[in-house]
C-alpha positions in Angstrom: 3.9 -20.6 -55.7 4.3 -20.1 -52.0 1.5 -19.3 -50.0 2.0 -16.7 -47.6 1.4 -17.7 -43.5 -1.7 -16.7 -42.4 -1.3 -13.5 -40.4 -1.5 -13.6 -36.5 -3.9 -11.8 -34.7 -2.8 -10.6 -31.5 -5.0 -11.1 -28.5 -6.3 -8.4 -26.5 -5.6 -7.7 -22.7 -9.1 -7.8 -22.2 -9.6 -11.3 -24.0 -6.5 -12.8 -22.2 -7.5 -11.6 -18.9 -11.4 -13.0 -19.8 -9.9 -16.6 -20.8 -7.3 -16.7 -17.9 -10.5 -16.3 -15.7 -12.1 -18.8 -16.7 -9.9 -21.4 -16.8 -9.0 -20.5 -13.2 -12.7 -21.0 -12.8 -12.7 -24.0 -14.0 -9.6 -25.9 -12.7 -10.9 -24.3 -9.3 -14.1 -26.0 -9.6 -16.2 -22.7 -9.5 -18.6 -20.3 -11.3 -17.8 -16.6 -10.7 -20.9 -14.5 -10.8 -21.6 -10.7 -9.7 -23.5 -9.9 -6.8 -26.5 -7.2 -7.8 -29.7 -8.4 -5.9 -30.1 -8.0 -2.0 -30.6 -11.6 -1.6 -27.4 -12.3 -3.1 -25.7 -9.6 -1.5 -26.6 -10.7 2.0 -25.1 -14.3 1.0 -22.3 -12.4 0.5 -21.9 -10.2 3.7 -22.4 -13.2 5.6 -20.0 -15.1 3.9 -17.6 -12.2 4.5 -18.5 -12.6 8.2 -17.5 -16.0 8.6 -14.3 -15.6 7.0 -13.2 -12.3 9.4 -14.8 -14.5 12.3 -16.8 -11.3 13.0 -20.6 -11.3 14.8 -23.0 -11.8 11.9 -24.4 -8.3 12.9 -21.1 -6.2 12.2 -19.9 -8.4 8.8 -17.2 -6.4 7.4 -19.3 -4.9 5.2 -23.4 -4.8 5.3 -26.1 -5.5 2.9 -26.5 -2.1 2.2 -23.2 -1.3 1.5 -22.8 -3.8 -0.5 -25.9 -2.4 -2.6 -24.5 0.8 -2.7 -21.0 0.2 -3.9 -22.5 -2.3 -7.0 -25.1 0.3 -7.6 -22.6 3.0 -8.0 -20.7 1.0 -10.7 -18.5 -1.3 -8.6 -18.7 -5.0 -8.2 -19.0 -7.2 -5.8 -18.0 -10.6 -7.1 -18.4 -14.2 -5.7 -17.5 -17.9 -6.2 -20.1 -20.6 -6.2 -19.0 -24.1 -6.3 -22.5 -26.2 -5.7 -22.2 -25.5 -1.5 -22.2 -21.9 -1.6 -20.7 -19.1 -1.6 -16.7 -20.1 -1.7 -14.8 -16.5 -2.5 -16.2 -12.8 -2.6 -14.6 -9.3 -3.4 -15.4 -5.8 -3.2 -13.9 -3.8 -6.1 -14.6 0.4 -6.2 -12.9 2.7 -9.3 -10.5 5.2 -7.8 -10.4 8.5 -9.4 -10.9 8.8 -12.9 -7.1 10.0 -13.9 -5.5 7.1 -12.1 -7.6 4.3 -14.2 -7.5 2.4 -11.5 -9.6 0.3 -9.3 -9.4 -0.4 -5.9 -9.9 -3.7 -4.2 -11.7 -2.9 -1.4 -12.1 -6.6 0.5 -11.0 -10.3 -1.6 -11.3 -13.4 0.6 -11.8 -17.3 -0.2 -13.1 -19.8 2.1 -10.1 -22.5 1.5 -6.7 -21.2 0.0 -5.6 -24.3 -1.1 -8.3 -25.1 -4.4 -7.0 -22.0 -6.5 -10.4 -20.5 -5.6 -8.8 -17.1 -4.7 -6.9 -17.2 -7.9 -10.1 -17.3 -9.9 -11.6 -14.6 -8.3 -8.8 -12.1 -8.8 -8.7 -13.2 -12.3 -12.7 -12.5 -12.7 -11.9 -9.1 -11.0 -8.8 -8.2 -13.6 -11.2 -9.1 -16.2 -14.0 -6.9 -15.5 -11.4 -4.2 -14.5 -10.0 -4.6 -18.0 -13.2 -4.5 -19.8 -13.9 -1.0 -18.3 -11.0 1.0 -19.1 -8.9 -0.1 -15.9 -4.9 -0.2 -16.0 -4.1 -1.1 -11.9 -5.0 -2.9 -9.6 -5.0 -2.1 -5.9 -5.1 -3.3 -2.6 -3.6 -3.3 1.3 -2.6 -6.2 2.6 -1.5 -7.3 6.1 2.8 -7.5 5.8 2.7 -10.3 8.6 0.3 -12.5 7.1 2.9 -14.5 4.5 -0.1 -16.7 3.1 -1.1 -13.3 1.9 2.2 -12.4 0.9 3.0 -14.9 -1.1 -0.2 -15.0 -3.1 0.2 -11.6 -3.8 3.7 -11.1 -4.8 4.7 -15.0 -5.7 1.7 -16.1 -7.4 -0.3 -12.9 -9.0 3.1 -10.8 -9.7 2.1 -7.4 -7.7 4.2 -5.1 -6.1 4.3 -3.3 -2.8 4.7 -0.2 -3.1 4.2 1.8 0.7 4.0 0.2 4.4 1.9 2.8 6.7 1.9 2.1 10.3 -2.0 1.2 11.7 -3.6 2.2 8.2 -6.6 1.4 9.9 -6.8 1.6 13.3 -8.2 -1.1 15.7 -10.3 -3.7 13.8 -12.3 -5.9 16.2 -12.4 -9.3 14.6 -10.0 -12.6 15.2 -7.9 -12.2 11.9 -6.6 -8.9 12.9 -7.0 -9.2 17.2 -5.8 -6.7 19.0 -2.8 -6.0 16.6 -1.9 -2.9 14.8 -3.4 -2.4 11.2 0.3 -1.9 9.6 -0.3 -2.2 5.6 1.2 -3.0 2.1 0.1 -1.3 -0.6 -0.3 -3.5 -3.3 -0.5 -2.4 -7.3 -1.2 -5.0 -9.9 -0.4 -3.9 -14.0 -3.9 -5.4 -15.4 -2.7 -5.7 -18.6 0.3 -6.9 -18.4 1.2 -8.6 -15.1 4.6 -9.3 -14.0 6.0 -13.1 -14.1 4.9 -15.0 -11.1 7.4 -16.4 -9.5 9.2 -17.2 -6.1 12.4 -15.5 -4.9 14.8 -17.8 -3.9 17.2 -16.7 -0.6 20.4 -18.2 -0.1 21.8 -16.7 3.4 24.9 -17.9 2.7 25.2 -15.2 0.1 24.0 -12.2 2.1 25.0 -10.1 4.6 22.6 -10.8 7.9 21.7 -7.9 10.1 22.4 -8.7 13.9 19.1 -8.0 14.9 17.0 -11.2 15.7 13.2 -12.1 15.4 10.8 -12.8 18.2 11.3 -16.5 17.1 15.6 -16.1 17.9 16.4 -16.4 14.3 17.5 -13.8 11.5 15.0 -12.0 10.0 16.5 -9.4 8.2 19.2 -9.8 5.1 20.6 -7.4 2.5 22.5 -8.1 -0.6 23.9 -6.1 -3.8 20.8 -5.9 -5.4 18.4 -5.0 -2.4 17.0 -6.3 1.2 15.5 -9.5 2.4 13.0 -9.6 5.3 11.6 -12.5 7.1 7.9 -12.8 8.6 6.3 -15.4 10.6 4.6 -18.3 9.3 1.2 -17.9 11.0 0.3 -14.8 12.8 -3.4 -15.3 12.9 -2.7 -18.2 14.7 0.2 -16.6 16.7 -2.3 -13.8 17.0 -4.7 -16.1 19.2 -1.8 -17.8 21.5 0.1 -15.0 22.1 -0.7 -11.7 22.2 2.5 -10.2 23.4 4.6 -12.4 20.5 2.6 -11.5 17.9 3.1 -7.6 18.8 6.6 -8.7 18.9 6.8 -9.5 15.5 4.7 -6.3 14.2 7.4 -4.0 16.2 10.3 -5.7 14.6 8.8 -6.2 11.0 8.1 -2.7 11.2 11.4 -1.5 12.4 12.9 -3.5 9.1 10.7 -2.3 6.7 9.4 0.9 7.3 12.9 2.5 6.6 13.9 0.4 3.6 10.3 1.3 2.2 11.0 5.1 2.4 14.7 4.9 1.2 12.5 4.0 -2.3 12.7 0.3 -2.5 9.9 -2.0 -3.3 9.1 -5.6 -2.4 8.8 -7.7 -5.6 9.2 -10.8 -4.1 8.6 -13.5 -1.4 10.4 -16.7 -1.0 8.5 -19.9 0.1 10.5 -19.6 3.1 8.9 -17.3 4.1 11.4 -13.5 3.3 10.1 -10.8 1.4 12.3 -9.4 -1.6 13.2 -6.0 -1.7 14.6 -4.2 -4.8 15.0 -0.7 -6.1 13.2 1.0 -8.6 16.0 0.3 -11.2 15.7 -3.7 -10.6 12.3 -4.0 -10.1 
């Protein structure tokens, strides 16, 4: 007689997104732990100083507010890897129809240990475990470090770009630059393939238009549009003012239109171009 195959249990979202975590803990080389006591949580907000190069008297976000936001059911999650404090994020529920949560601040100390990685896995996790289906976030369009993580590596989509979301922010990442945003949304339970978009210009059609830098920056082909961004504007953002504005106007001057025509950016190459697709190929 045959024995029948054991039957297979499916895993959870929840329990997948709990065992990712922690084996991005681990290869990271770090222990992800929520912030609740004031001690901690003024590790934190100085940690968060350092990172956004601000005065340790305006940290982007106090002790206090920190206290408040865990205390009101968000959390405030951080990375310890024996030195200290190596990652922390902010993470607030947005209203209760959306089942969403908001990710108010993420930032790691060194982007090159996976450490970031872990920490938006820990905050998927706990988002998970509490009823959560999205993820979002704003981040910087110029910043392609940021970019790339988001789109390339953790498999979000932008969804809007609004012009100086936030007004002047006085602190070396942002300068004296406009706050122009993405709007980032990340499926919890089932994240889209990471992977890198791959540009071939020899295949697309090149807008005339050049960047600051003298070289195209803006493509389109029969699926969707192609946009390039600088390598490092923070540090651009430090040398040269008047480039680095340069590059906002024409980034914004690309992708503000394509954004309202209805097309999201799905993608980002390791060269550096965002992907841009319509609803029907995204």
């Amino acid at each position: 007689m045959q024995r029948a195959a054991p039957a297979t249990v499916p895993v959870s979202p929840q329990a997948s997104a709990t065992e990712t975590a922690t084996r991005a803990a681990t290869r990271a080389g770090v222990r992800i732990h929520l912030a609740e006591d004031l001690p901690t949580l003024e590790t934190v907000s100085r940690f968060l100083a350092g990172v956004w190069q601000t005065p340790a008297s305006r940290p982007p976000f106090t002790p206090d507010v920190l206290r408040a936001f865990a205390h009101t059911g968000g959390a405030v999650h951080y990375a310890s890897d024996g030195h200290g404090v190596a990652a922390a994020s902010v993470l607030l529920f947005c209203s209760p129809a959306s089942r969403a949560v908001y990710s108010m601040i993420a930032a790691a100390g060194t982007s090159d240990r996976g450490v970031g990685f872990a920490l938006k896995q820990a905050q998927r996790a706990w988002a998970l475990e509490r009823g959560a289906a999205r993820m979002i976030w704003t981040f910087d369009p110029l910043v392609s470090r940021n970019a790339r993580f988001n789109l390339a590596k953790l498999g979000a989509t932008a969804t809007e770009y609004t012009v100086d979301f936030y007004g002047p922010i006085d602190d070396v990442i942002n300068g004296h630059d406009e706050t122009d945003r993405l709007t980032a949304v990340w499926p919890l339970s089932d994240p889209r393939p990471a992977h890198l978009a791959g540009l071939d210009l020899g295949s697309v059609e090149l807008d005339p238009r050049l960047a600051p830098d003298g070289e195209p920056f803006s493509a389109r082909d029969e699926s969707g549009h192609w946009c390039r961004v600088p390598h490092d504007i923070v540090t651009t953002r430090r040398q040269d003012r008047r480039l680095a504005a340069e590059w906002r106007t024409a980034v914004r001057e690309v992708l503000l239109p394509v954004f309202e025509a209805g097309f999201t950016a799905t993608g980002f190459s390791t060269s550096g171009w965002y992907r841009l697709t319509g609803k029907e190929q995204a």
